[in-house]
N, C-alpha and C positions, 0 to 999 in steps of 0.2 A: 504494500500500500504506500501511495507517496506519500511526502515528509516533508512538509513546509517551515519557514522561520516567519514570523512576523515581528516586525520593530515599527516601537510607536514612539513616533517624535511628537511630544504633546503640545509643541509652541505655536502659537498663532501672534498673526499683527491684531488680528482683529476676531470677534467672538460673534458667529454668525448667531441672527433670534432663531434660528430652528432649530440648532445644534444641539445635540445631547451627549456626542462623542468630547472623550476626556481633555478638553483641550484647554491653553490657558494663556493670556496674554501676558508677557513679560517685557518688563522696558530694557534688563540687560541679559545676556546669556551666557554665561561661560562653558564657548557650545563647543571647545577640545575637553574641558571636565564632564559633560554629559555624553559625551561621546564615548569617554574613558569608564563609566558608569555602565552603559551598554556593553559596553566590550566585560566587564566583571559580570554581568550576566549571564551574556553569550559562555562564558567559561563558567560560572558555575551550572548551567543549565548541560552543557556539552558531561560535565564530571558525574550530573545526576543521570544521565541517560548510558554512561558507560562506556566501556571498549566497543561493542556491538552496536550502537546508535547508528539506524541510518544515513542514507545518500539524502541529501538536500536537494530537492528537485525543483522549490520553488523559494522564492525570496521577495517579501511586500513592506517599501515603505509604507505604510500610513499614519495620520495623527490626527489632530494637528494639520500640520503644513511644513512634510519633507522636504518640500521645495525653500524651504528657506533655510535648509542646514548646506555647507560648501562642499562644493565636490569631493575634497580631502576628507570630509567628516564622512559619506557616504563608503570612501572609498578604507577610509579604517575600518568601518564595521566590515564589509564583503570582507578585507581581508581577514579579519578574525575569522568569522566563520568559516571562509576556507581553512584557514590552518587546525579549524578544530572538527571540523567536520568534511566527510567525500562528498562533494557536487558533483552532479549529474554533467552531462555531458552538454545536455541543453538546458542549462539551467534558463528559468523562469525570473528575470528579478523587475520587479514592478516597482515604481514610485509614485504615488501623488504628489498632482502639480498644482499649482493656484495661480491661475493668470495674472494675479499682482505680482507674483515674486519667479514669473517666467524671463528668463533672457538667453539669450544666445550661447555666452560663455558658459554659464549655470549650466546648461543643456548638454555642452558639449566636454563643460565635468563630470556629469552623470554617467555620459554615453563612455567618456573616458575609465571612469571609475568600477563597469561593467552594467551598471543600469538598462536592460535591451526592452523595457517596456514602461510607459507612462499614461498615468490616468488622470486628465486635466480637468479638473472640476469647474466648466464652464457655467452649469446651473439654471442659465439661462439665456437666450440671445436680444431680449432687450431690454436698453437703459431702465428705464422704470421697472420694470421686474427686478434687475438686479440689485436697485437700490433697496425694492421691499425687503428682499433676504439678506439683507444687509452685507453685500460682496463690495470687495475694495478695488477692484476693475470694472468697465463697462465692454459692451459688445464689443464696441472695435480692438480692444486690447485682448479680449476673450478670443478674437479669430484670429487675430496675429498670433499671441501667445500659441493657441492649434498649428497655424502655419509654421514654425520654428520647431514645434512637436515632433509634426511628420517629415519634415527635412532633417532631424537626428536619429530621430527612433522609428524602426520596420514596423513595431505595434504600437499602434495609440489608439488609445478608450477615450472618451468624453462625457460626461456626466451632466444631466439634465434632471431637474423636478419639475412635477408639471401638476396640475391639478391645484393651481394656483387659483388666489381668491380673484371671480370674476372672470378667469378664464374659459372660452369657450371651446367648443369641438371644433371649431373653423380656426382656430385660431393657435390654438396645440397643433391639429393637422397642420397649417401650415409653418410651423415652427421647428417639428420635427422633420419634413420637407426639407426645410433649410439643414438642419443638422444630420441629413443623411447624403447630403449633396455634399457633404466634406469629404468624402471619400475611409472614414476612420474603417477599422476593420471588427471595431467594438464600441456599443453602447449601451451604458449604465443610468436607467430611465422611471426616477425614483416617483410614487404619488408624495406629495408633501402631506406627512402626519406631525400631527403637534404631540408635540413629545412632554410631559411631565416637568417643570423647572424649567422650563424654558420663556424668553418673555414672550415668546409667540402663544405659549401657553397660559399665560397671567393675558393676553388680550383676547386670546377665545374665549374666556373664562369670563370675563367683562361684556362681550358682545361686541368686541369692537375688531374683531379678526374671523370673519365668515370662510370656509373652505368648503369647494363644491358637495353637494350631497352624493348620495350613496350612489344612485340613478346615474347622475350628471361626470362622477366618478367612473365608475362602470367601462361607463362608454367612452372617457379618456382611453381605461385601459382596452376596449376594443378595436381603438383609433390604433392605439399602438402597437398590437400584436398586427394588421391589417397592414399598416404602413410599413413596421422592419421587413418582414413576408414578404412584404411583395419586393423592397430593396435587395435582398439576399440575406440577409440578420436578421434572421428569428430569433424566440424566447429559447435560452437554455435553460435559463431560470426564469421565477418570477417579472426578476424587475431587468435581467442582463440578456443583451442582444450581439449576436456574433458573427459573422462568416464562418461555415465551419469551418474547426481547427485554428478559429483565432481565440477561441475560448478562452476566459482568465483560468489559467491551471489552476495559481495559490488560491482563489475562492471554490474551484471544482475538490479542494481538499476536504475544504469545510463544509460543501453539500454533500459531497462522498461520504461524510464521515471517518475521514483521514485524521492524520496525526503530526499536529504541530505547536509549537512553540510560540508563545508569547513572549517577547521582551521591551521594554519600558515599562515607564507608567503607567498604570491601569490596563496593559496588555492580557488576554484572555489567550492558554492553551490548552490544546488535550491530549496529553501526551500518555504511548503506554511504557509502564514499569512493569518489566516483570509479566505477570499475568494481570496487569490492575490498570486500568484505563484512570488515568488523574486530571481532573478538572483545576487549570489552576488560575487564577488571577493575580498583579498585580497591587500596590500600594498602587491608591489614586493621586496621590499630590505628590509633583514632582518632588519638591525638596524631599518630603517624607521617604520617597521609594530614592533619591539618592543617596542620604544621609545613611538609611539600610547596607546596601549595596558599596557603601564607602566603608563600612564596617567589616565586610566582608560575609558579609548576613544574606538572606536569600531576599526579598522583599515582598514574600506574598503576603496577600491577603486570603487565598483560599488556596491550596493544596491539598484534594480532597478526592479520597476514590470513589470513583462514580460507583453505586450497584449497578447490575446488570440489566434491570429493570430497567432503569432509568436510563443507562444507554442505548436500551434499544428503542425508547422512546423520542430519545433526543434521533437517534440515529432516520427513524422513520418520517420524522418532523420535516428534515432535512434531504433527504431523499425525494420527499414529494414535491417538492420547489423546483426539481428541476425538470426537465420537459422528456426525459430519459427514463423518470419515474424509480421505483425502487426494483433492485431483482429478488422478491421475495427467499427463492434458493438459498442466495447469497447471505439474505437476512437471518435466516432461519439456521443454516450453518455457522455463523456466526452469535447469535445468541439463542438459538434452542427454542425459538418461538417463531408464530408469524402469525399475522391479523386473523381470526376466525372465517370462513366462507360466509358465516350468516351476517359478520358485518361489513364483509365487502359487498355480497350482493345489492343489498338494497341500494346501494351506494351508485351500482351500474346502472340500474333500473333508471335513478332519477339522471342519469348522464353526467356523474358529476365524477367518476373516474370509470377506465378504460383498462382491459385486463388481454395482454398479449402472451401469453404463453405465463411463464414464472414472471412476467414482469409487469407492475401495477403502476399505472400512469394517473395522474390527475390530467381531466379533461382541459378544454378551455373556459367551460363554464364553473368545470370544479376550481382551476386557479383562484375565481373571484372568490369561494367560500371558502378557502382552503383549509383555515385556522375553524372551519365546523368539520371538512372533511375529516380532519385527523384528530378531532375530538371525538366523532364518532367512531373509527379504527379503531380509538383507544379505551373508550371507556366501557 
């Protein structure tokens, strides 16, 4: 099974209102000390997995906002990890980019440092949208920052939310039009949910931040499965659209049910020990998870073995998001279970998953219900 690393750079210029990822604004950085911090994890996570710990297949900045660490910073962490770990042959290594902190030279750090895939959080293509999400770029620097993308890097993603307040079906359709005519070979095409603590959250909650209803949503998302389809990038998952085999490997880990590592701040991995699958998380604040980690200390906050129950729950959850569906066989050799027949049926009946031989797909219409489909499976 492949074997991913994730690294989370938690710093931003700016603190977007939708955000819920651990991110955090800092006015100075002593970003060769956090970098040195990273690399004390990379090694002690490398010492917890042992002489036997696998080949590193894929490799994902995300945060934050990677694009604002220097190419020498990126280029210290790959090198740890190689020297403590085998990389595959084709290795996978991804970065998030932020069109504010996109440049030329930046880019061509990256591409230098081994960086061979970048995911540009464009978000939206125009000025007023982007100002509601509170983004520190506008369109035109959104499409240059893309342009300078695909002139260093073979793969580039672009990421979009949609289901914005007031937004209409003519109006996403032709937005996404626009951002399929870039020629990208991946797109990451989020509905906008209000997330808990967030201030977009404190103004739904007020009545003064309206997001499309259920209905009006829906048919966002049947805009968008209709539109990538007919481009060449359909859904492999949910919300990610691809050419085949341009797929994001290091996310096809985490809907696989693969095995990877978290390291920074508030990073999340699941790694196996032994015969015991470990759920582990990070300390959320940075100082806090450095000041550990400077000690020589681990800095979790959960290192915890999953039951087996519970991973094949987690595991099933995860499976069904992608358009591949789960291979029960697989499932069932793996944890000694699989969904009863009496509660998949009913499931086919109402068209809301599709059953190919061993392997159980959620429909197009089961997508939309999904988080009922797999309550049903499960309870």
């Amino acid at each position: 099974m492949a074997f991913g690393i994730y690294v989370h750079w938690p710093f931003c210029a700016a603190k977007c209102p939708y955000c819920d990822f651990n991110s955090h604004v800092r006015t100075a950085i002593d970003e060769s000390g956090w970098v040195q911090a990273i690399e004390c994890e990379l090694d002690w996570t490398a010492d917890t997995q042992g002489p036997d710990r696998p080949i590193v297949e894929t490799i994902f900045f995300g945060g934050g906002t990677p694009s604002l660490m220097q190419g020498g910073s990126v280029a210290r962490i790959l090198d740890r990890i190689a020297r403590r770990w085998r990389l595959a042959n084709d290795l996978e290594v991804t970065l998030e980019a932020n069109p504010a902190s996109a440049d030329a030279a930046r880019f061509a750090d990256y591409r230098a440092a081994g960086v061979n895939r970048v995911s540009l959080g464009m978000q939206a293509l125009n000025d007023a949208d982007l100002k509601f999400l509170g983004r520190l770029h506008n369109a035109q620097e959104a499409r240059a920052a893309l342009a300078l993308a695909m002139q260093h890097f073979g793969r580039v993603s672009l990421d979009l939310i949609y289901a914005r307040p007031d937004q209409s079906d003519a109006q996403w359709r032709a937005e996404l039009k626009q951002a399929l005519s870039f020629g990208t070979d991946h797109l990451s095409l989020y509905q906008l949910t209000i997330e808990p603590e967030t201030p977009f959250a404190l103004l739904h909650r007020n009545g003064k931040l309206r997001i499309p209803g259920d209905d009006l949503a829906a048919g966002l998302f049947e805009t968008t499965q209709e539109l990538t389809e007919a481009a060449g990038l359909p859904a492999y998952e949910i919300s990610n659209h691809a050419r085949p085999g341009s797929e994001s490997r290091h996310n096809l880990i985490y809907w696989r049910y693969g095995d990877y590592a978290g390291v920074g701040p508030g990073a999340h991995g699941r790694l196996m020990l032994g015969a015991k699958r470990i759920a582990t998380a990070t300390v959320r604040l940075p100082e806090r998870w450095r000041e550990l980690v400077a000690k020589g200390e681990n800095a979790f906050a959960d290192f915890t073995a999953i039951e087996d129950a519970d991973a094949a729950r987690e595991h099933l959850l995860m499976n069904l998001r992608l358009a591949e569906g789960i291979n029960l066989a697989a499932y069932e050799q793996r944890w000694q279970s699989r969904p009863p027949p009496k509660k998949i049926a009913p499931l086919i009946e109402q068209g809301l998953l599709r059953q190919d031989g061993d392997r159980l797909i959620a429909t197009p219409k089961g997508r939309l219900v999904l988080n009922a489909v797999i309550a049903a499976l499960l309870n």
